[in-house]
C-alpha positions as a Markdown table, in Angstrom:
| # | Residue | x | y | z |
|---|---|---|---|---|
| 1 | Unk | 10.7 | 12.1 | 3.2 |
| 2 | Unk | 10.1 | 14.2 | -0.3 |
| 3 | Unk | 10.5 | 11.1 | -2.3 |
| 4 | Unk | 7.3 | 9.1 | -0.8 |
| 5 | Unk | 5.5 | 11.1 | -3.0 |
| 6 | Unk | 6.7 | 8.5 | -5.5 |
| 7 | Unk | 5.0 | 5.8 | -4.1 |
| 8 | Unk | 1.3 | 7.2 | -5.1 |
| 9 | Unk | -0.7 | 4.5 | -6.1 |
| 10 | Unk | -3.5 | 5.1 | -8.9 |
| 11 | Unk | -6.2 | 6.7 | -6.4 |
| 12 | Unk | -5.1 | 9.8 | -5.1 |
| 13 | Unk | -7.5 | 9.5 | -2.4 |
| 14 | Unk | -6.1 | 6.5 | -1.1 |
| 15 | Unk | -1.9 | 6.7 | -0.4 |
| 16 | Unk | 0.3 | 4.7 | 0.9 |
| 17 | Unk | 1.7 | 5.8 | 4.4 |
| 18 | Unk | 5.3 | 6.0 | 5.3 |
| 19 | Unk | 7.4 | 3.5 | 3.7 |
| 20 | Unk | 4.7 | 1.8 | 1.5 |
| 21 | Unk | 2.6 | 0.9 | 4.5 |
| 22 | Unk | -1.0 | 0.5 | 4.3 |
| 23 | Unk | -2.9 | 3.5 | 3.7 |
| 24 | Unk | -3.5 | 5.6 | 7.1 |
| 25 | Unk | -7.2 | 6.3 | 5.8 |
| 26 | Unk | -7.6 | 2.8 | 6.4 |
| 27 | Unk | -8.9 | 2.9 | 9.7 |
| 28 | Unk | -11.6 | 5.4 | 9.1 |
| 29 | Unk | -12.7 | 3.7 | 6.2 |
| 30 | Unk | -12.6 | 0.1 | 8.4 |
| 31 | Unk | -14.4 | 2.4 | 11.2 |
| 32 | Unk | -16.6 | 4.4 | 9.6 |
| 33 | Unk | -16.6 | 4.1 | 5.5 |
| 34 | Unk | -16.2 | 0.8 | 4.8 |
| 35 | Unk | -17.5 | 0.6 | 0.9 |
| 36 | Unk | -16.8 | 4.4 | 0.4 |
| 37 | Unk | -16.0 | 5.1 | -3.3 |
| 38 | Unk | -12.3 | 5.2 | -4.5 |
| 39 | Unk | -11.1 | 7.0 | -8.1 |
| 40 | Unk | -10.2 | 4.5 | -10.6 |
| 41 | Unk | -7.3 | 5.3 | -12.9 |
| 42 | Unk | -10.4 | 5.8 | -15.7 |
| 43 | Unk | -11.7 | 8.7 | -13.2 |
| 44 | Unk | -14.5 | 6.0 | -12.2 |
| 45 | Unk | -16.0 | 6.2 | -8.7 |
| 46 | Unk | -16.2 | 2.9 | -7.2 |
| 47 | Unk | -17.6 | 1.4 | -3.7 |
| 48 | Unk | -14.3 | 0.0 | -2.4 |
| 49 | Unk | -14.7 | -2.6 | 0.3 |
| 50 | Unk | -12.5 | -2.7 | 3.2 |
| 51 | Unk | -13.7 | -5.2 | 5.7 |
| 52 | Unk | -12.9 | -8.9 | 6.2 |
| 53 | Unk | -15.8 | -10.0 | 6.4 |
| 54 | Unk | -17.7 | -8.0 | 3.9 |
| 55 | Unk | -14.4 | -8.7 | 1.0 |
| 56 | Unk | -14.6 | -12.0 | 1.9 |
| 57 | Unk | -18.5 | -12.3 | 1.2 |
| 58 | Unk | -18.0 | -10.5 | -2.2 |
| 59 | Unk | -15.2 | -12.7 | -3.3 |
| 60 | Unk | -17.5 | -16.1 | -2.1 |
| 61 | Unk | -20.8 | -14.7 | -3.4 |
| 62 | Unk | -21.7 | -16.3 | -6.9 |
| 63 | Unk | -23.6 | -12.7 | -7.2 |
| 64 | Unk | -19.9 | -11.2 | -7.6 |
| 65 | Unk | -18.5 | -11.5 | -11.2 |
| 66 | Unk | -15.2 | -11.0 | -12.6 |
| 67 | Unk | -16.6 | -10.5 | -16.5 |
| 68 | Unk | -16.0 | -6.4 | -16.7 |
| 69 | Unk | -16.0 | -6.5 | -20.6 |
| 70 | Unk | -19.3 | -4.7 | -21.1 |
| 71 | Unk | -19.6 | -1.4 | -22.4 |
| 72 | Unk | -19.1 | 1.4 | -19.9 |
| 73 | Unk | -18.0 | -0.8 | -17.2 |
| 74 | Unk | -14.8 | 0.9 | -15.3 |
| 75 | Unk | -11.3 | -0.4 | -16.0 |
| 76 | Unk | -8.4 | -1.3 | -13.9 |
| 77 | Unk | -5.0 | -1.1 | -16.0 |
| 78 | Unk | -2.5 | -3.7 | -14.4 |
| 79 | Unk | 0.0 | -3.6 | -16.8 |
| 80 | Unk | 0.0 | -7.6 | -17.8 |
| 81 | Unk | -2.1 | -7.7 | -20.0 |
| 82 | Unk | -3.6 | -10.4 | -17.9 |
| 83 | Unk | -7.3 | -8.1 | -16.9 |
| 84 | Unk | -7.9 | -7.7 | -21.0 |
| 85 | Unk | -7.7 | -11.0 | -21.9 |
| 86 | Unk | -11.3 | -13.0 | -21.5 |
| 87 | Unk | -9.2 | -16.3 | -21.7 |
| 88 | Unk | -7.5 | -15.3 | -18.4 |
| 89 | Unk | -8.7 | -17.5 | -15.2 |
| 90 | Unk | -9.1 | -14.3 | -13.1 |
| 91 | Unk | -11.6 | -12.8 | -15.3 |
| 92 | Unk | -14.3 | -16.2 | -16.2 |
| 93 | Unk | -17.3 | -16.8 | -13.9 |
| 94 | Unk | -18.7 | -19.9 | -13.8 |
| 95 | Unk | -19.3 | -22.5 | -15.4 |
| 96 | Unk | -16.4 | -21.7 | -17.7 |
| 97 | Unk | -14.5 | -21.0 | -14.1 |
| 98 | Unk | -15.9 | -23.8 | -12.3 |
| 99 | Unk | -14.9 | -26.3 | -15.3 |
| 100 | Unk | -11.2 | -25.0 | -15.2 |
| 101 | Unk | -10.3 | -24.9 | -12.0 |
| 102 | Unk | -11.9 | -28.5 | -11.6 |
| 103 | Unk | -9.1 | -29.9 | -14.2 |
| 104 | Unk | -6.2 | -27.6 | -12.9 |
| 105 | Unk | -6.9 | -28.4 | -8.9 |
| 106 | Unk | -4.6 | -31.7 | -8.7 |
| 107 | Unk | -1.1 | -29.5 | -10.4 |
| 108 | Unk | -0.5 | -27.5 | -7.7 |
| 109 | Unk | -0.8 | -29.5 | -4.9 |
| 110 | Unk | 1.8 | -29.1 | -2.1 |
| 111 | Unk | 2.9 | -32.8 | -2.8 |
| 112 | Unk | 3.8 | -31.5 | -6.6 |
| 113 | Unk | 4.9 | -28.2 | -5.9 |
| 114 | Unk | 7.6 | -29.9 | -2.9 |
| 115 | Unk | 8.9 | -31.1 | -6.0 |
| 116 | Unk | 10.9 | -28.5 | -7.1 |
| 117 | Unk | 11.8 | -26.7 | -3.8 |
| 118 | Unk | 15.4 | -28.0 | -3.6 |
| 119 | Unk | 16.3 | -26.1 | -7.4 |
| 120 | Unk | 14.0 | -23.3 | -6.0 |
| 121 | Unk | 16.5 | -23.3 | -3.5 |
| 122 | Unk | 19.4 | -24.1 | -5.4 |
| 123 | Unk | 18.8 | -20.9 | -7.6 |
| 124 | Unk | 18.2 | -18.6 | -4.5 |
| 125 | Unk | 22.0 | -19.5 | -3.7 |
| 126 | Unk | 23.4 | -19.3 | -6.9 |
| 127 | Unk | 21.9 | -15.5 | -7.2 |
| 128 | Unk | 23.5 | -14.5 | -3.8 |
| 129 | Unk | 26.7 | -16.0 | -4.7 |
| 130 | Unk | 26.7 | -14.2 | -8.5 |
| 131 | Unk | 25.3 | -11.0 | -6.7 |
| 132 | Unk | 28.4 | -10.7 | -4.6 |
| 133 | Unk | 29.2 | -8.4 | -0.9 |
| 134 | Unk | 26.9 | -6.0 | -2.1 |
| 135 | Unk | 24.3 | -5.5 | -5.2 |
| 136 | Unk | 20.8 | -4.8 | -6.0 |
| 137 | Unk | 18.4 | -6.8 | -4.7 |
| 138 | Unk | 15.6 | -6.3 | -7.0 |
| 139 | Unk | 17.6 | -6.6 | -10.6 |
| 140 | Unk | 20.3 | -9.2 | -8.5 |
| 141 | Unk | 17.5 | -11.2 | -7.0 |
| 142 | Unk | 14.2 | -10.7 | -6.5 |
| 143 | Unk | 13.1 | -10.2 | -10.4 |
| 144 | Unk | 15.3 | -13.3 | -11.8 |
| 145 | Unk | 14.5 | -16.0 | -9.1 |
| 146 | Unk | 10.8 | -16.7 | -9.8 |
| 147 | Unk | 11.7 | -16.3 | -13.5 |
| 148 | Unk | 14.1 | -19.1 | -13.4 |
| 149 | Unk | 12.2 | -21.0 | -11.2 |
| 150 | Unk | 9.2 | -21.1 | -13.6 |
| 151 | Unk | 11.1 | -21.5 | -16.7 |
| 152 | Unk | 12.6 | -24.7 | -15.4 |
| 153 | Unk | 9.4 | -25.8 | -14.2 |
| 154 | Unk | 8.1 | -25.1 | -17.6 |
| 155 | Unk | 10.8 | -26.8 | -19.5 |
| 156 | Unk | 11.9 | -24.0 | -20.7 |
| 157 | Unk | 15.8 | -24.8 | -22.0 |
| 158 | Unk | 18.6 | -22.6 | -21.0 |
| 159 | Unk | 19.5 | -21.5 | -24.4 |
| 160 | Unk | 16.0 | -19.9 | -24.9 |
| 161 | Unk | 16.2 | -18.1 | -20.9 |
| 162 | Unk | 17.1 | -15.0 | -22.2 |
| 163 | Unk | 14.9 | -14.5 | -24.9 |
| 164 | Unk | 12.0 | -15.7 | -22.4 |
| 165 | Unk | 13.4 | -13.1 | -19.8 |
| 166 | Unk | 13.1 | -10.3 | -22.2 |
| 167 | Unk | 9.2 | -11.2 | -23.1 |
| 168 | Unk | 8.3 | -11.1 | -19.2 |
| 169 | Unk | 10.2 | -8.1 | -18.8 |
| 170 | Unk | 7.9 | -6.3 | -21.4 |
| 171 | Unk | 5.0 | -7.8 | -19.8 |
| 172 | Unk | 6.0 | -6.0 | -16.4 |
| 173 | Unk | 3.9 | -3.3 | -15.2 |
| 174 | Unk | 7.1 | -1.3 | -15.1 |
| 175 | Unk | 7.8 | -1.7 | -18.4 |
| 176 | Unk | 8.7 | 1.3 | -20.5 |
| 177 | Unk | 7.7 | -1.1 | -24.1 |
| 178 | Unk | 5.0 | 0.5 | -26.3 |
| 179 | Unk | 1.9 | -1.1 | -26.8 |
| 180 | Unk | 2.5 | -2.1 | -30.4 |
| 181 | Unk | 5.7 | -3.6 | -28.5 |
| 182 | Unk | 4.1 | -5.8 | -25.9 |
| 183 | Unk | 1.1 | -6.9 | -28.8 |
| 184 | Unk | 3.7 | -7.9 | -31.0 |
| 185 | Unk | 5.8 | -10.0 | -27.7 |
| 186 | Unk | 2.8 | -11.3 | -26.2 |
| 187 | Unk | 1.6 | -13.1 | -30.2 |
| 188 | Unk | 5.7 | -14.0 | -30.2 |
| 189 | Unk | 5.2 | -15.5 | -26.7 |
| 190 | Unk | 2.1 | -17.2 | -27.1 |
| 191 | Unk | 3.6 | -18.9 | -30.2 |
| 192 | Unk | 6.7 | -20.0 | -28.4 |
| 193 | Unk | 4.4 | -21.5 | -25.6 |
| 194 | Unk | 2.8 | -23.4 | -28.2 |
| 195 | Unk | 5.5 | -25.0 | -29.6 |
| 196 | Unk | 6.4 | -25.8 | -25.9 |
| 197 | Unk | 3.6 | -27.5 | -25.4 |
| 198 | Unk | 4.1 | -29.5 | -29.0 |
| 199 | Unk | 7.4 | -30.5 | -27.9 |
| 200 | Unk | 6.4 | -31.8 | -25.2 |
| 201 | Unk | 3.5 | -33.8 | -26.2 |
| 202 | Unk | 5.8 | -35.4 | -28.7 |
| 203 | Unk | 8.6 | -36.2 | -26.1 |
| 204 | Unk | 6.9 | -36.3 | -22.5 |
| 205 | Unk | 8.9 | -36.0 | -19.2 |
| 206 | Unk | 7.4 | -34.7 | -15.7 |
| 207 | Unk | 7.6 | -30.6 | -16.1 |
| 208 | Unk | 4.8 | -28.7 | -15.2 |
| 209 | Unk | 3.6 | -28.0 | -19.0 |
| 210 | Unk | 3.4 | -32.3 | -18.4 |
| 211 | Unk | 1.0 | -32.1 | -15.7 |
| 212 | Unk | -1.1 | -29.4 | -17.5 |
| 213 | Unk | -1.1 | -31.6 | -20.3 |
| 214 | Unk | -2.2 | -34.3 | -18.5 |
| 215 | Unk | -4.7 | -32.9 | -16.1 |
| 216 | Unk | -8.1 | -33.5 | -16.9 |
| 217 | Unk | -11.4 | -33.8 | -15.0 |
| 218 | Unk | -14.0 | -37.0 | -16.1 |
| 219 | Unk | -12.0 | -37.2 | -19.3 |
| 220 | Unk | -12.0 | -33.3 | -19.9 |
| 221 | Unk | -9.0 | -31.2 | -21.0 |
| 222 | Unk | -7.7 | -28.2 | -21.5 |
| 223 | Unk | -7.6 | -27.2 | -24.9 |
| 224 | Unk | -5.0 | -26.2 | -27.1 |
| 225 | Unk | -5.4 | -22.5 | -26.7 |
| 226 | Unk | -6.7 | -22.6 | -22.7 |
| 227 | Unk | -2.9 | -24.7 | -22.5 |
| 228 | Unk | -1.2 | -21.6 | -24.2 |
| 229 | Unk | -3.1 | -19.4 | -22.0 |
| 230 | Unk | -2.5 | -20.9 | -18.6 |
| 231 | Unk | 1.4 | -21.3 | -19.9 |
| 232 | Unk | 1.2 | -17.5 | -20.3 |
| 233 | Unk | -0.9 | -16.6 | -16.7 |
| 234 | Unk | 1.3 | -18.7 | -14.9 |
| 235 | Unk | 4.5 | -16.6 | -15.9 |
| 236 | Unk | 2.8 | -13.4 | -15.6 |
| 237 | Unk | 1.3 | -14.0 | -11.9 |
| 238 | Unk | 3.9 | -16.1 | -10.9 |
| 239 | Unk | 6.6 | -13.8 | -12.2 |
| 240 | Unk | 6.0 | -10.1 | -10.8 |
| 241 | Unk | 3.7 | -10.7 | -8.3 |
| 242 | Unk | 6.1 | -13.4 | -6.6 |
| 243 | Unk | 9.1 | -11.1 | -7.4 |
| 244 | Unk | 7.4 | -8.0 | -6.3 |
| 245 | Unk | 6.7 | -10.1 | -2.5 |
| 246 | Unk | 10.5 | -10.5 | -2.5 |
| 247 | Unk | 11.3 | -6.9 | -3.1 |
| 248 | Unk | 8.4 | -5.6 | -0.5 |
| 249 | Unk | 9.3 | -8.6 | 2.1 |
| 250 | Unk | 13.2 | -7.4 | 2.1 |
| 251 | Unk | 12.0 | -3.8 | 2.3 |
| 252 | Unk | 9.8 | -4.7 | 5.5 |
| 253 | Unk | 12.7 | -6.9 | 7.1 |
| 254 | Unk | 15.2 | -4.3 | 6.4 |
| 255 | Unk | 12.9 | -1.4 | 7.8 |
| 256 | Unk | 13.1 | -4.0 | 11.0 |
| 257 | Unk | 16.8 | -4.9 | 11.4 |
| 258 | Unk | 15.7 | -6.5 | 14.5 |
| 259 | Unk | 13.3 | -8.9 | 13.1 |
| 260 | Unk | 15.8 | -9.8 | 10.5 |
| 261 | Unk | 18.0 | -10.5 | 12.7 |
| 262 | Unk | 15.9 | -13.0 | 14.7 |
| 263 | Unk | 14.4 | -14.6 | 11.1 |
| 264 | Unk | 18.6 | -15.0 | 10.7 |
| 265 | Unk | 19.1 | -16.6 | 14.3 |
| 266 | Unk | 15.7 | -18.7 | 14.1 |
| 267 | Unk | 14.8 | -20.0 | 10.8 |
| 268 | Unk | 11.9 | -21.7 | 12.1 |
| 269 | Unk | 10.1 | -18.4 | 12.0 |
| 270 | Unk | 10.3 | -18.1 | 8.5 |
| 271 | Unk | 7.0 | -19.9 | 8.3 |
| 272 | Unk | 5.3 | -17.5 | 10.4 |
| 273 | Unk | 7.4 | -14.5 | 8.8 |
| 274 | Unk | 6.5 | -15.4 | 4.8 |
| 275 | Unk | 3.2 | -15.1 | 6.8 |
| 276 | Unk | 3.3 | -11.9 | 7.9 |
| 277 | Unk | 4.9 | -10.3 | 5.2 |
| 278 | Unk | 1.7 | -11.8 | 2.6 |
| 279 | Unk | -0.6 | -10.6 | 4.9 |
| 280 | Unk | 1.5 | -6.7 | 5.2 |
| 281 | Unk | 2.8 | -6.6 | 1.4 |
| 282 | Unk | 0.2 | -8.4 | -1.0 |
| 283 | Unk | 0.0 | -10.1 | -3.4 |
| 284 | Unk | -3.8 | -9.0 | -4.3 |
| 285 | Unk | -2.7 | -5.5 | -3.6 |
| 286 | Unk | -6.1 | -3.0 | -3.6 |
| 287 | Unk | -7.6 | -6.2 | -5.3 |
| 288 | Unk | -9.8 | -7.0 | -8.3 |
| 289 | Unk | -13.2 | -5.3 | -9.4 |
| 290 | Unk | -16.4 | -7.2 | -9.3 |
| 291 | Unk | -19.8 | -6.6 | -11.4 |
| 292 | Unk | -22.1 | -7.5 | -8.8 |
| 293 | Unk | -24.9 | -9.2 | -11.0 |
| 294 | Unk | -27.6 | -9.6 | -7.2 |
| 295 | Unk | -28.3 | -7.4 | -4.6 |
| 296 | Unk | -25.4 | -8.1 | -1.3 |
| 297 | Unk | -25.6 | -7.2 | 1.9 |
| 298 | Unk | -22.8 | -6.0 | 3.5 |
| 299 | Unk | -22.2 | -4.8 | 7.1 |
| 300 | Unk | -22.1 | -1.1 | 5.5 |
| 301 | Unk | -25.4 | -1.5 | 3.6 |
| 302 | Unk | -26.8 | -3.2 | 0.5 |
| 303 | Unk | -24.6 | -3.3 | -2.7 |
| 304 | Unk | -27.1 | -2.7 | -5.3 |
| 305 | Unk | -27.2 | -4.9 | -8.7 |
| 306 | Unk | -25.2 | -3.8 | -11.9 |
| 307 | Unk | -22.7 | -1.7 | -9.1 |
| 308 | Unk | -19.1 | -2.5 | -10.0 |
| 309 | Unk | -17.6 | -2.7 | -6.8 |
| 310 | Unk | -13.6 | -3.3 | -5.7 |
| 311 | Unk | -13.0 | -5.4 | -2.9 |
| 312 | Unk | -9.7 | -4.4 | -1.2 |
| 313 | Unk | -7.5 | -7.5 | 0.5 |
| 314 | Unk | -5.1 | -5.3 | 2.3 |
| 315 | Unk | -8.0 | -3.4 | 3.5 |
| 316 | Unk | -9.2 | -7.0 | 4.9 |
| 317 | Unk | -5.2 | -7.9 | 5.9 |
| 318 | Unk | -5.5 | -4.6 | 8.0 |
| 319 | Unk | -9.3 | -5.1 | 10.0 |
| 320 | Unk | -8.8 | -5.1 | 13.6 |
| 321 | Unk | -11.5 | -6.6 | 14.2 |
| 322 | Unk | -9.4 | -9.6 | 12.7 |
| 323 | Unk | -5.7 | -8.8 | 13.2 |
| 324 | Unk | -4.4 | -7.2 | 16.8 |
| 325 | Unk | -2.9 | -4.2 | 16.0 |
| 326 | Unk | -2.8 | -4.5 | 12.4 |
| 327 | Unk | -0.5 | -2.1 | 11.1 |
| 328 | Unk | 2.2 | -3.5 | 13.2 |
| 329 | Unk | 4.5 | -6.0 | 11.3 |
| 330 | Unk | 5.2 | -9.0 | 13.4 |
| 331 | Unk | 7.0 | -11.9 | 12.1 |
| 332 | Unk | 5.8 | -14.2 | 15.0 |
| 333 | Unk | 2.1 | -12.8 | 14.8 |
| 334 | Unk | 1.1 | -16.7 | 13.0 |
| 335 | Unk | 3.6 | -18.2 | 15.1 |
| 336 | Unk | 2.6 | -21.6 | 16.7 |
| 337 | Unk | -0.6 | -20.8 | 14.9 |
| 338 | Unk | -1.7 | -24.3 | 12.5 |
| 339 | Unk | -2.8 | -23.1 | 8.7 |
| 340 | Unk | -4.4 | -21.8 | 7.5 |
| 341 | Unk | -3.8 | -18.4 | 8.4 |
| 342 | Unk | -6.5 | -16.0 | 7.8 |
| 343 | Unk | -5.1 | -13.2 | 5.8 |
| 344 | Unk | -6.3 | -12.6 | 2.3 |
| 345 | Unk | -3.3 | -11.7 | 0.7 |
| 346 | Unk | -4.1 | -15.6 | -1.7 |
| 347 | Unk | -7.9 | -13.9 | -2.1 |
| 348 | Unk | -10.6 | -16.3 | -1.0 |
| 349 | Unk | -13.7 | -18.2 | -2.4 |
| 350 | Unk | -13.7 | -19.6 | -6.0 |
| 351 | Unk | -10.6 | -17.1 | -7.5 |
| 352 | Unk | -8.5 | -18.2 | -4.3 |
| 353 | Unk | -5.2 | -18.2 | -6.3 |
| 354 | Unk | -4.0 | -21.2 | -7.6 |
| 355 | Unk | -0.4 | -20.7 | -7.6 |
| 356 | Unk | -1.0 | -20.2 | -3.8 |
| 357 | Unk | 1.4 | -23.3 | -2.7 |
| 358 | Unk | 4.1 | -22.2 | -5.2 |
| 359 | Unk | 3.8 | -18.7 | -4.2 |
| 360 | Unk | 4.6 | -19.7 | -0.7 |
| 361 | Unk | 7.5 | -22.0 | -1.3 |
| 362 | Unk | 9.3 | -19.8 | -3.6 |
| 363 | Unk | 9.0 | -17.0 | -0.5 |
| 364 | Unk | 10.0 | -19.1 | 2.0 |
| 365 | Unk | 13.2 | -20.4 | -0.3 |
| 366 | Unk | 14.1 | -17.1 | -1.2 |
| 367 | Unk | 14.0 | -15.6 | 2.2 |
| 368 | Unk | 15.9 | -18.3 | 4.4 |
| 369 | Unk | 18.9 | -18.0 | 1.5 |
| 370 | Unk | 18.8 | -14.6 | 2.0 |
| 371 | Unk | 19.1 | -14.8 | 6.3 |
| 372 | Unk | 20.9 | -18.1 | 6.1 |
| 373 | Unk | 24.0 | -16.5 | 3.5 |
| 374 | Unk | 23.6 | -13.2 | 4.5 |
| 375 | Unk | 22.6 | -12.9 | 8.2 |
| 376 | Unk | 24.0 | -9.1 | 8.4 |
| 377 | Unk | 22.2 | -7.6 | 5.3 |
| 378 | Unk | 21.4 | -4.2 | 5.3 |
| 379 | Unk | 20.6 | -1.2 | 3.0 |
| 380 | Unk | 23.0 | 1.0 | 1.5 |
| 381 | Unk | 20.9 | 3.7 | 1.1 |
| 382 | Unk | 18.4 | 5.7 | 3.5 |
| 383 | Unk | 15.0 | 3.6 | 2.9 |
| 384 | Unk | 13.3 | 6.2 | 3.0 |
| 385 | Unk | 14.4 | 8.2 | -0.1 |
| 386 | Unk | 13.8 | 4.6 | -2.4 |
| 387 | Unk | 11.5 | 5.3 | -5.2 |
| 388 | Unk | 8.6 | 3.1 | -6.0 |
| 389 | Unk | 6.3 | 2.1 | -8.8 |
| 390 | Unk | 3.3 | 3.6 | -9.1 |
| 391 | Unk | 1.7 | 1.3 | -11.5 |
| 392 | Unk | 0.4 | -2.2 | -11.8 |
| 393 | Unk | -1.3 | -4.0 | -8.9 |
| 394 | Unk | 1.6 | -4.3 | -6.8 |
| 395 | Unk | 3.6 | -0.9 | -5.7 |
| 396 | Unk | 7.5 | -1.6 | -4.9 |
| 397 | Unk | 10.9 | -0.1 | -5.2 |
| 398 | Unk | 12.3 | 0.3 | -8.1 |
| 399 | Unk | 16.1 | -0.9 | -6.8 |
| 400 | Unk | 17.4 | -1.8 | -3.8 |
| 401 | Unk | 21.0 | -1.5 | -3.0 |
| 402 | Unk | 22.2 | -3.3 | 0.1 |
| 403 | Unk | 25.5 | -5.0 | 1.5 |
| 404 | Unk | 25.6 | -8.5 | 2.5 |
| 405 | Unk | 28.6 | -8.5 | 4.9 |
């Protein structure tokens, strides 16, 4: 078990247990420490809050801010580029915030996302039957699903996939590009999104760069550069986060050939399972800092105004208060259960993800092509000596080898 030390996250005082499972010093902290401080990766003490309840109050409360751009404020590096850029939904407060998310909230309905889950699943069988008996599931699979996916829901034509591939791949928290490299793809990128965006206001169709064109709220739109920068979140969030669920759900399944097995002999479950594995794997990770601008009370004590403060939704996922026996993975623990579930892994309050519905379909696509085709997959190495990331906001193997027959 020498290699888990590969899986570190970025606080040394908080890692992962065996086999990328939650942190075992979760349940002291949920007992006893629930907003004890965690290192940042800038050697930053934080208050790092743990329980449902209390995360959920500080992602609801309007006290709780997502602008960290002041001077002296900690940093969190997720590798996307995505927690620097002001434009980014994730980091405005209202009423920039409020104003956005009141023109966006009609495009990702589940009516319009239902759309496109016959080509979502379309792709997951092509990639399964180009991948072969046996093959990596993270390079194979998991990374180039939700990038096709998007690009066709974007428009994006064939003939420009590949160069579109290679600009998400330097976005990628695992990326090995320099920073002059990813400055100089993300100015290439946002200029190709642009013309996207032209193109498509000159001949119209019914892609999703059509419906943020055409959303608008009392006459308001998005504007030319909030377009090119929605164009660009969408393929950063939707991309590795979505990819990196893949990889960590067939990890989890494969760590429980049983359950796999069942998902394969009862696809209804894989409602239920997608469920399960959000609420074990992500996608918010150890979460998002918040500058928290009021006094909050919290069950552990009053969070002081001007304390930056990290509110942790696996911590949350992982309350026992919320979740029998938390740190055992179920895949019929929301069966029979109607939405929504209560797990955090889609954050809560006014940042409650908006890619939530797409999120979900592309996971519950991917995984019943993967039990459906290959009801006997299994790994063809010992999971336990798999090396991980151990950067970005989202911690996951690097490859994973397995055999489909």
């Amino acid at each position: 078990m020498t290699e888990l030390s590969s899986t570190a996250w970025p606080w040394p005082d908080l890692p992962p247990g065996p086999l990328g499972t939650a942190s075992p010093d979760l349940a002291r902290r949920l007992a006893e420490a629930s907003t004890e401080p965690v290192t940042m990766p800038s050697g930053d003490r934080v208050p790092m809050i743990v329980r449902y309840e209390d995360v959920r109050a500080v992602l609801t409360s309007p006290a709780s801010s997502r602008n960290l751009r002041a001077p002296g404020l900690p940093r969190m590096v997720s590798g996307t580029s995505l927690e620097d850029d002001p434009s980014a939904l994730i980091n405005q407060d209202p009423p920039e915030h409020t104003r956005y998310r009141r023109i966006m909230q009609g495009t990702f309905t589940p009516r319009h996302i239902e759309r496109w889950r016959p080509r979502a699943a379309a792709i997951a069988h092509e990639l399964i039957d180009a991948a072969g008996q046996e093959f990596d599931l993270v390079t194979d699979f998991a990374l180039p699903l939700p990038a096709r996916v998007i690009c066709e829901m974007l428009g994006v034509p064939m003939d420009r996939f590949g160069q579109f591939r290679g600009w998400t791949e330097m976005f990628l928290s695992t990326s090995e590009a320099s920073a002059e490299a990813r400055g100089e793809g993300f100015a290439a990128f946002m200029a190709y999104a642009g013309e996207l965006i032209a193109e498509h206001r000159v001949t119209p169709g019914d892609d999703l760069i059509d419906l943020l064109i055409g959303a608008r709220d009392e006459g308001d739109r998005l504007s030319e550069s909030e377009l090119t920068h929605m164009v660009f979140t969408l393929i950063m969030a939707g991309h590795e986060t979505t990819a990196s669920i893949i990889i960590r759900g067939a990890f989890r399944l494969l760590c429980h050939p049983d359950q796999y097995a069942q998902l394969a002999a009862r696809p209804e479950l894989l409602g239920p399972a997608v469920e399960e594995i959000l609420r074990c794997e992500g996608p918010g990770g150890n979460g998002l800092l918040r500058l928290v601008t009021e006094d909050i009370e919290l069950s552990g004590g009053v969070i002081p105004k001007g304390t930056v403060v990290l509110p942790n939704p696996t911590g949350a996922n992982h309350d026992p208060s919320v979740f029998d026996d938390p740190l055992r993975f179920d895949i019929r623990r929301f069966a029979g259960k109607a939405p929504p579930n209560p797990h955090l892994a889609f954050g809560h309050g006014p940042h409650y993800c908006l890619g939530a519905n797409l999120a979900r379909m592309e996971l519950q696509e991917a995984f019943r092509a993967l039990v459906t085709r290959l009801p006997s997959l299994r790994p063809q190495e010992d999971l336990s000596t798999l090396r991980w990331t151990n950067d970005g906001l989202i911690h996951r193997p690097h490859r994973l080898p397995v055999k489909g027959g």
